[in-house]
C-alpha positions in Angstrom: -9.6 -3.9 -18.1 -9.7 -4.2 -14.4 -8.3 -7.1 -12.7 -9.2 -7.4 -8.8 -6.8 -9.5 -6.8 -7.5 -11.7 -3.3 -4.7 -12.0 -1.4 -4.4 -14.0 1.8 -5.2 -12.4 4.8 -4.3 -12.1 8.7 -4.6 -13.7 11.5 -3.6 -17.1 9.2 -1.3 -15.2 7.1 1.3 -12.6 8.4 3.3 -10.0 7.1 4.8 -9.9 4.3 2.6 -12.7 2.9 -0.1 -10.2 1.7 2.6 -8.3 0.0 3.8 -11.3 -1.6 0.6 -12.6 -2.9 -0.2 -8.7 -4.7 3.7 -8.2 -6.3 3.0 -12.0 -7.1 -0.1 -11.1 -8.7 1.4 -8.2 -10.4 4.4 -10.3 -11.7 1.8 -12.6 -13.6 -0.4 -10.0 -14.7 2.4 -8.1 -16.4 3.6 -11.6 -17.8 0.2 -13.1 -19.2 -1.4 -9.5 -20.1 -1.6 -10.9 -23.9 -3.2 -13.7 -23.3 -6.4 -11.5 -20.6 -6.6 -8.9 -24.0 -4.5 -6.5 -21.9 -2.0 -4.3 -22.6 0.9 -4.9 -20.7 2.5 -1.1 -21.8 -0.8 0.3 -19.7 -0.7 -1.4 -16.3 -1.2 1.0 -12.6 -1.5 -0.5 -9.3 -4.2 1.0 -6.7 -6.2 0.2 -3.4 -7.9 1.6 -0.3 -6.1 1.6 3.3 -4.1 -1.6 3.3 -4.5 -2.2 -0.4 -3.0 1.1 -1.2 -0.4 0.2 1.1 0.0 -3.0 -1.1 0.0 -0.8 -4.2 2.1 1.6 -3.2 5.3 -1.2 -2.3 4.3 -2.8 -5.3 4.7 0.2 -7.1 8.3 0.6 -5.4 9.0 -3.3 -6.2 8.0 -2.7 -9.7 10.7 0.3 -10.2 13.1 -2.0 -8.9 12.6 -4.8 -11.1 12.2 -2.7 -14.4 8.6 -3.1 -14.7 7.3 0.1 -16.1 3.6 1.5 -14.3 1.8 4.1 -15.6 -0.3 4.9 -12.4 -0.8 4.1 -8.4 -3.9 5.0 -7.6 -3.6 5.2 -3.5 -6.7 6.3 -1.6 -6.3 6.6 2.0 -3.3 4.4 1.9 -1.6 3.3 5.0 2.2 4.2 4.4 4.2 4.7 8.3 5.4 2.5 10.7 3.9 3.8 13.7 0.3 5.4 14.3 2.0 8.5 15.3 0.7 11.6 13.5 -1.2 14.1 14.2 -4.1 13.1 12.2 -4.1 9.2 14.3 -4.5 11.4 17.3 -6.8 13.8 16.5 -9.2 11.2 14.7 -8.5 8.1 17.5 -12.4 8.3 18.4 -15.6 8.7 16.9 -15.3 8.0 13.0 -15.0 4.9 11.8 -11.8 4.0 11.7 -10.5 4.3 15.7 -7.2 3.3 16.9 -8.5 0.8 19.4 -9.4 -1.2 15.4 -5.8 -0.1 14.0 -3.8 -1.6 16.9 -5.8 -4.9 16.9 -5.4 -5.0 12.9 -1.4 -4.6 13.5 -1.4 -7.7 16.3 -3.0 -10.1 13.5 -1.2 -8.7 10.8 2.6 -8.4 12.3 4.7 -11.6 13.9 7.2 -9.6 14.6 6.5 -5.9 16.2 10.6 -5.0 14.3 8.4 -5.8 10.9 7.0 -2.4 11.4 10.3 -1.2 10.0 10.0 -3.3 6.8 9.6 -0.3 3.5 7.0 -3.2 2.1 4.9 -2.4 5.8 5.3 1.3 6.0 6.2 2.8 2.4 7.5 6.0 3.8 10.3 3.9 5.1 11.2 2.8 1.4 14.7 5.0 1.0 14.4 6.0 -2.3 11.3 6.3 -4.1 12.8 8.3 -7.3 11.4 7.2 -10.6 8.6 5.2 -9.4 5.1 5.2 -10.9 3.3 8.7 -11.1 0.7 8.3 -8.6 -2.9 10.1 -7.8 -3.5 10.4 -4.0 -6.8 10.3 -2.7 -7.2 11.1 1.1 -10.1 11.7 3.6 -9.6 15.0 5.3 -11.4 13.3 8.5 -9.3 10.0 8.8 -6.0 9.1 10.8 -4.5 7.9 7.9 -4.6 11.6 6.1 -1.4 12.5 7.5 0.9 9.7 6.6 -0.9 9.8 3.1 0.3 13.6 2.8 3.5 12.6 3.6 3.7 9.9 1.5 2.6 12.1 -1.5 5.1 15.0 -0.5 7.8 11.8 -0.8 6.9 10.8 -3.9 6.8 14.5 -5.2 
């Protein structure tokens, strides 16, 4: 089974409400699987660019509260702070995704430019990410985001 989740989205709804609505959505999923013809032993998280940023700091939340994953499925998540890497330089211009997009997505997304800092933002910021889901990466040798999702694999490794 496949459940597909909206969650509220930016410019009306900032950071960390996104977050909140998917490990709010996880919450009740893992509590009503019995009742969808689920099994709540076999649940993953995944998403693409900010949804597998979701996923991955649900995936983190879920450790923390003793829910057990079996799987985050990340492709091309978004996981740093800053669009800093080489690969957001190198790819800034002429694919799809250019950095002129990323910053204005930040400025609706983020209140607060100190939210950057927040683990459930930027999962490589999460201290400790021992014991959390196994996850398969999926990245896009040509994007900016391939970077931070190579170090986000190498941190879950």
């Amino acid at each position: 089974m496949v459940v597909s989740l909206d969650y509220r989205l930016a410019p009306q709804h900032q950071f960390p409400v996104a977050h909140n609505d998917a490990w709010d959505a996880l919450q009740w999923l893992a509590a009503h699987a019995a009742s969808l013809g689920a099994d709540a032993r076999r649940i993953a998280v995944g998403g693409d660019s900010a949804g597998g940023t979701l996923a991955a700091a649900c995936a983190i939340e879920a450790r923390d509260a003793g829910l057990e994953l079996q799987l985050q499925l990340l492709l091309s998540p978004g996981t740093t702070a800053h669009q800093d890497t080489d690969s957001h330089r190198r790819f800034a211009r002429g694919l799809v995704l250019e950095e002129p997009s990323i910053t204005w997505f930040f400025a609706q997304y983020l209140a607060d430019p100190k939210d950057r800092e927040d683990w459930r933002f930027a999962p490589l910021l999460a201290p400790d990410v021992e014991g959390v889901a196994p996850a398969w990466v999926g990245l896009a040798e040509c994007d900016p985001l391939v970077d931070e999702g190579v170090e986000y694999a190498d941190k879950l490794r």
